[in-house]
SEVEX-979563 format. One record per residue: y, z, x of N, C-alpha, C in turn. Coordinates in steps of 0.001 Angstrom, whole numbers, plus 500000, padded with zeros to 6 digits. Atoms other than C-alpha are relative to their C-alpha. Layout:
BEGIN
YZXYZXYZX/...
% end
This chain:
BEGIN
500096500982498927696276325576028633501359499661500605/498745500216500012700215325087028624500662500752500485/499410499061499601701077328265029010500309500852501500/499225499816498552703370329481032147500265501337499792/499737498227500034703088333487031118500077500572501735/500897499151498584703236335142034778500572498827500735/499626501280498537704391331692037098501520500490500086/498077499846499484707634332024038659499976498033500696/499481501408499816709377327996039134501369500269500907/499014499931499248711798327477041797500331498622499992/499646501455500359713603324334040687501510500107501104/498704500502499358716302322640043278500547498998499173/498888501060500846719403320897041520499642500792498705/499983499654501578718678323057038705500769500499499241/498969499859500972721960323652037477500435498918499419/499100501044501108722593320457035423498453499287499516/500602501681500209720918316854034374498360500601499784/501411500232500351717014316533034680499593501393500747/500787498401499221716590320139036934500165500870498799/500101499070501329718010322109033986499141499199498975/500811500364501017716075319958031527498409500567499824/501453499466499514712559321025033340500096501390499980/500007498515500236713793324440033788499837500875498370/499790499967501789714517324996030077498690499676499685/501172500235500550710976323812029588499340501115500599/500787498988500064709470326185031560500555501366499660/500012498947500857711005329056030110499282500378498864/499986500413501378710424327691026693498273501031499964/501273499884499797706451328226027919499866501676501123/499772498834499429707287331515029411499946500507501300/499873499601498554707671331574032898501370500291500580/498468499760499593710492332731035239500461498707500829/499628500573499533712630330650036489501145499960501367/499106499897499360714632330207039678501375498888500426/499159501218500507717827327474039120500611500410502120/499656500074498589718493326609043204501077499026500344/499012501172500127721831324522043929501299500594500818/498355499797499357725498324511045730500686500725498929/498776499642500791727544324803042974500034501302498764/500280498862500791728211328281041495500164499701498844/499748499930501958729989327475038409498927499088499360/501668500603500877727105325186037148498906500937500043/500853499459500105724747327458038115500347501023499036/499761498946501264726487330053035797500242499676498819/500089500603501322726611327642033333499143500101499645/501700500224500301723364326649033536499278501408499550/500367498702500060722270330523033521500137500017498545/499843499563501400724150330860030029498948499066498903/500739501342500835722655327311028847498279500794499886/501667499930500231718732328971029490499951501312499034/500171499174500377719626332469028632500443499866497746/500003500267501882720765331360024863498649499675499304/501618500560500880717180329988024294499177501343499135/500796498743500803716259333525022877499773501190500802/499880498953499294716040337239023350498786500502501527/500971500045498931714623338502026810500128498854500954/500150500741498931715023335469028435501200499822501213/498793499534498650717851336391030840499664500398500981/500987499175498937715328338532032591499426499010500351/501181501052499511713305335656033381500713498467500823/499845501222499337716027333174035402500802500894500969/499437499203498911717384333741038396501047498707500858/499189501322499068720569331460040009500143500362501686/499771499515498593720694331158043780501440499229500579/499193501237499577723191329038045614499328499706501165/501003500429499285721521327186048119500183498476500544/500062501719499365721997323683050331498471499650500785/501877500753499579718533321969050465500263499112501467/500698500463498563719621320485053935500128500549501318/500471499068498782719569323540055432498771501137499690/501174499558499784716846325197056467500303501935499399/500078498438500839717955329153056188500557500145498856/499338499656501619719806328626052910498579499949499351/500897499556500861716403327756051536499201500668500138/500234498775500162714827330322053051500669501431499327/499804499190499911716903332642051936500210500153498549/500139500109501788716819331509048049498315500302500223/501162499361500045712924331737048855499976501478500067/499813498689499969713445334993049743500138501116498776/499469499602501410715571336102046469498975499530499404/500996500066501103712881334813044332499053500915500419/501280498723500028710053337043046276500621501057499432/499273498394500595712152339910045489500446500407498620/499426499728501856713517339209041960498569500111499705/500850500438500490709902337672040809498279500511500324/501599499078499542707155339264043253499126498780501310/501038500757499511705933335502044102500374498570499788/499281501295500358706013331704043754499241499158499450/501010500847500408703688329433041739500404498592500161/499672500990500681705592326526041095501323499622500676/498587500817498849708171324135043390500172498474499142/499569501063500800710299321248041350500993499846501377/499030500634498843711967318978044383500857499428498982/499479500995501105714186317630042052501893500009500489/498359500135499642718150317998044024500136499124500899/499841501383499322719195314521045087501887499282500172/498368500296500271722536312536045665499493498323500378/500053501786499698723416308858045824501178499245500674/498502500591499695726213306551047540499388498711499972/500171501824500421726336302975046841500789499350500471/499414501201499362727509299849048450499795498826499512/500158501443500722727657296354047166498922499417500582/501035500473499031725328295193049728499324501286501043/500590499353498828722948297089052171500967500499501294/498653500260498847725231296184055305500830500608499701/498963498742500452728039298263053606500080501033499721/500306498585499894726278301151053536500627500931501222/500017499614498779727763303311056405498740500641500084/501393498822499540725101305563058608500491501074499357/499487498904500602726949308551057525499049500063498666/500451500189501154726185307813053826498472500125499720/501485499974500069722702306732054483499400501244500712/500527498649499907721979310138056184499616501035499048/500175498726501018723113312153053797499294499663498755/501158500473501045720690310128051034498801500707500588/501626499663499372717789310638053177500255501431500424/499689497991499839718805314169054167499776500615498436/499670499256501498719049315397050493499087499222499323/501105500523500464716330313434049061498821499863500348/501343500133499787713781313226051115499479501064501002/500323499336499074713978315214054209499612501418499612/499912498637500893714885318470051861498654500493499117/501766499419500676711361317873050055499247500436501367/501210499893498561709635318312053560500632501654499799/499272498774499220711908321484054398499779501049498895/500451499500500854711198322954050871498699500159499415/501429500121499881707866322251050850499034500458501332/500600499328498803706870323550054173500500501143500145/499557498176499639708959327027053745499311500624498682/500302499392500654707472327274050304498665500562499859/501434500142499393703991327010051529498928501173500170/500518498658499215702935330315052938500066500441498437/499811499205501051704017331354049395499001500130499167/501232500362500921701329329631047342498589500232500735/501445499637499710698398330378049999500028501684499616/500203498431500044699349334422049447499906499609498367/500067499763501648698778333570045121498786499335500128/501186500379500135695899331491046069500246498213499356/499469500993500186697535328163044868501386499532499853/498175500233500451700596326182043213500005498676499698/499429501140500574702144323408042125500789499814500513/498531500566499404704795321129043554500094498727499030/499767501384500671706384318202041719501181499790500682/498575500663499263708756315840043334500592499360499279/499598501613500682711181313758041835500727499411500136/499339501201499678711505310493042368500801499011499050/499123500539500698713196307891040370498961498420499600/500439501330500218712930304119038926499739499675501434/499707501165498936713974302977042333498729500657501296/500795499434499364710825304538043723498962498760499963/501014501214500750708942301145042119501267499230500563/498595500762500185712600299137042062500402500073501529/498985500117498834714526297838045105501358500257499575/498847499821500704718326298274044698501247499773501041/499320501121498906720892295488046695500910501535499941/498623498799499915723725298697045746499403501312500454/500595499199499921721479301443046438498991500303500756/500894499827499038719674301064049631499001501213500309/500761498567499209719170304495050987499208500465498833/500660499406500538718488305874047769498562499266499747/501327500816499973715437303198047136499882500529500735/501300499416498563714221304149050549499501501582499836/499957498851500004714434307754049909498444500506498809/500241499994500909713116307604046464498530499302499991/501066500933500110710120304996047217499194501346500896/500386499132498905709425307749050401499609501488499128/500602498421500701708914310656047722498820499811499379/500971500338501039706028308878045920498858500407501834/500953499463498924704348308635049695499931501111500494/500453498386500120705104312090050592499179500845498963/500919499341501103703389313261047499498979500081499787/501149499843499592700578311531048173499439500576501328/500512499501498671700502312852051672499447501403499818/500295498736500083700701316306050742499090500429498687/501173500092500599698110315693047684498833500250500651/501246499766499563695753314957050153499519501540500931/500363498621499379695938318029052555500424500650499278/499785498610501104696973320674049792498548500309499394/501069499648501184693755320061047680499215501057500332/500722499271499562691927322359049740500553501627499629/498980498628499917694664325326049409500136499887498331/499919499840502182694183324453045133501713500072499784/498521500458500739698032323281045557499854498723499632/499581501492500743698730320036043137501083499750500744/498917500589499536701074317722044094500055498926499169/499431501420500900702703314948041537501338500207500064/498820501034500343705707312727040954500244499893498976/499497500369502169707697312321037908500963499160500789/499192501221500105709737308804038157500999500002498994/499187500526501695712863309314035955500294498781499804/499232501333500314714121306452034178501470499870500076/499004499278499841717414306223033352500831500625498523/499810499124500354718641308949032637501001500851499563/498627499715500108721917310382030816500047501677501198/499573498878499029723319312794034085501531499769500543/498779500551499273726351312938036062499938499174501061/500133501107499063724711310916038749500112498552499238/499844500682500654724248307972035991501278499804499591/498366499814500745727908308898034561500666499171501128/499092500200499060729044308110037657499371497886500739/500384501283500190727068304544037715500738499370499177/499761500988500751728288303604034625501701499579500322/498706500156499459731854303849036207499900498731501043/500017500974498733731151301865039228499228498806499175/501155501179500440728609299196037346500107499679498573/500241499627501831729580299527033277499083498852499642/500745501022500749727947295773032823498702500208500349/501006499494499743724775297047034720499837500998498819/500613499216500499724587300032033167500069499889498267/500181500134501198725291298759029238498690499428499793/501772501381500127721911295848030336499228501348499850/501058499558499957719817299093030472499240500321499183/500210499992500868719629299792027069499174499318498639/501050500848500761718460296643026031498917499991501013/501125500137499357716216296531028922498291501014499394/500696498298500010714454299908028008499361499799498342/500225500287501695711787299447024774500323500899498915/499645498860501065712733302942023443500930499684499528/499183500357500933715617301414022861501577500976500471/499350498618499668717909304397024631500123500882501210/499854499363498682718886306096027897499089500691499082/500630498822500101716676309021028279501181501481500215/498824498546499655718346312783027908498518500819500795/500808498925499151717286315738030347498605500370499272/501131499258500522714855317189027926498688498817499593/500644501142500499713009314024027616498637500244501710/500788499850498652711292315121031400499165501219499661/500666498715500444710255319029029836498724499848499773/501799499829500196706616318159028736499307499396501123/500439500169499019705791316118031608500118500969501242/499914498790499025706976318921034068499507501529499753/500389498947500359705259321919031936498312499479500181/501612500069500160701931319691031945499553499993501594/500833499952498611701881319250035824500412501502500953/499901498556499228703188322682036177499117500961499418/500800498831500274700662324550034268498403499610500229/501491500564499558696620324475034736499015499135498735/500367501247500645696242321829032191499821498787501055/500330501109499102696670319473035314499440500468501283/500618499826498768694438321196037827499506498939500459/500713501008499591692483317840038436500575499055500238/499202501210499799695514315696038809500870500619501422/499418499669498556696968315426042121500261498469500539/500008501476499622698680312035043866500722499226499231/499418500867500939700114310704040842501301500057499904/498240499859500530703841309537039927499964499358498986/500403500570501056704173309331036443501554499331499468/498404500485501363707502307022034881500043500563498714/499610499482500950709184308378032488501169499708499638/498765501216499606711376305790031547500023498929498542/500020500055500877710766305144027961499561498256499860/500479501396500112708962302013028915500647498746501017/499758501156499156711061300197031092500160499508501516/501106500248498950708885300325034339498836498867499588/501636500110500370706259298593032386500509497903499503/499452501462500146708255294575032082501172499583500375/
% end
C-alpha cells in the first residue's frame, strides 16, 4: 500500500531541510527521485546524503538546478526527469524563502514579491507545467508545503503568512478540479522545524525561537525526517481517497 516501486518524485528545494527529508523517504520506499533547486553544491551534497542510503540507489536520484520563479528553468528540469525517468507521478512544492520585518509596514515590496513569487506563485507555475505529465500516466500526486503560519498570523512575517495561508487554498482549489484526472492534492503544515530557514530565525528572534520548545507538547523542534511518513502516505495509493487536506505536523503545537 506504501510502496513507491515504479513512481518517479520531483521534489523542489530538495537539496537540504524538509525537501531532502521527504526525498530520502521516498527512496527509502523505492521510488526515483528528482532533488530540484539553485544551489549546486547542496544539490551534490544532497545527491551523496540519498545515495549512501544503500546499494543501487544512485540510479534512482537525479539533481537538477532549477529557479522555481522561472518558468523555462522548470520546464526544463521537467524535461530532465522525462528523459532520465520515462515519466512523473509525484510533485512535492516544497522550495520557499522568507524575509522578515519587525512590523508589516517594514516589509519593502521588493521583499514581499519575492515571498509570494517563491512560495506561492512557483506552486501555480509547477503545477500547471507538471500537469500534462500526470494526464499521459493517467494520474499523480501533488503535495504542497505550507507551514504553521498557514493557520498562524506573523506581525515579523507578513508575506510569508500570506503566502503560506494561500497554499492551503490553492490546494484546495486544485483538489477540486484534479479529482476527475485521479490527481490528489494535499498539504503538509510543517511545524517548527530544525532548517537553515529556522537557523536563521533563531539569529534574528533567539527569545522567540527558545519559547517554541516549551510551546510544542513533543517537547522538541521537529528534524527533516520527522515529515518522511506523512509525504510517503500522501504520495503513494494508500491516500487515493484523500484529497483537500493540510495535515500539521508540528508535534502538537497547532493544537493549543
Amino acid at each position: 500500500m506504501f510502496n513507491l516501486e515504479g513512481k518517479v518524485a520531483f521534489v523542489t528545494g530538495g537539496n537540504g531541510g524538509i525537501g531532502l527529508g521527504m526525498a530520502k523517504g521516498f527512496v527509502k520506499h523505492g521510488a526515483s527521485v528528482v532533488l530540484a533547486a539553485r544551489t549546486k553544491s547542496k544539490l551534490d551534497a544532497a545527491v551523496v546524503e540519498i545515495t549512501d542510503l544503500g546499494a543501487g540507489v544512485g540510479d534512482r536520484v537525479l539533481a537538477v538546478q532549477c529557479d522555481v520563479t522561472d518558468r523555462p528553468s522548470i520546464q526544463a528540469a521537467l524535461n530532465a526527469t522525462v528523459e532520465k525517468f520515462g515519466g512523473l507521478d509525484i510533485v512535492v512544492n516544497n522550495a520557499g524563502t522568507n524575509k522578515r520585518a519587525d512590523e508589516p509596514h517594514l516589509l519593502s515590496e521588493e521583499d514581499w514579491q519575492d515571498v509570494i513569487d517563491t512560495n506561492l506563485t512557483s506552486m501555480h507555475s509547477v503545477t500547471s507545467l507538471a500537469f500534462p505529465l500526470f494526464e499521459s500516466r493517467g494520474g499523480g500526486k501533488i503535495i504542497n508545503i505550507g507551514s504553521m503560519m498557514s493557520i498562524f498570523g506573523s506581525s515579523y512575517a507578513p508575506a510569508y503568512a500570506a503566502s503560506k495561508g494561500g497554499v492551503v487554498q490553492y490546494t484546495k482549489s486544485c483538489a477540486v478540479a484534479y479529482s476527475k484526472y485521479n490527481v490528489q492534492v494535499n498539504a503538509i503544515l510543517p511545524g517548527w522545524i530544525v532548517t537553515e530557514m529556522t537557523d536563521d530565525f533563531g539569529r534574528l528572534f533567539p527569545d522567540r525561537y527558545d519559547a517554541v520548545e516549551g510551546r510544542t507538547p513533543a517537547g522538541r523542534w521537529g528534524q527533516p525526517d520527522d515529515l518522511a511518513g506523512t509525504a510517503v502516505f500522501l504520495a503513494s495509493d494508500a491516500s487515493q481517497f484523500v484529497s483537500g487536506v493540510s495535515i500539521p505536523i508540528d508535534g502538537g503545537y497547532s493544537v493549543q
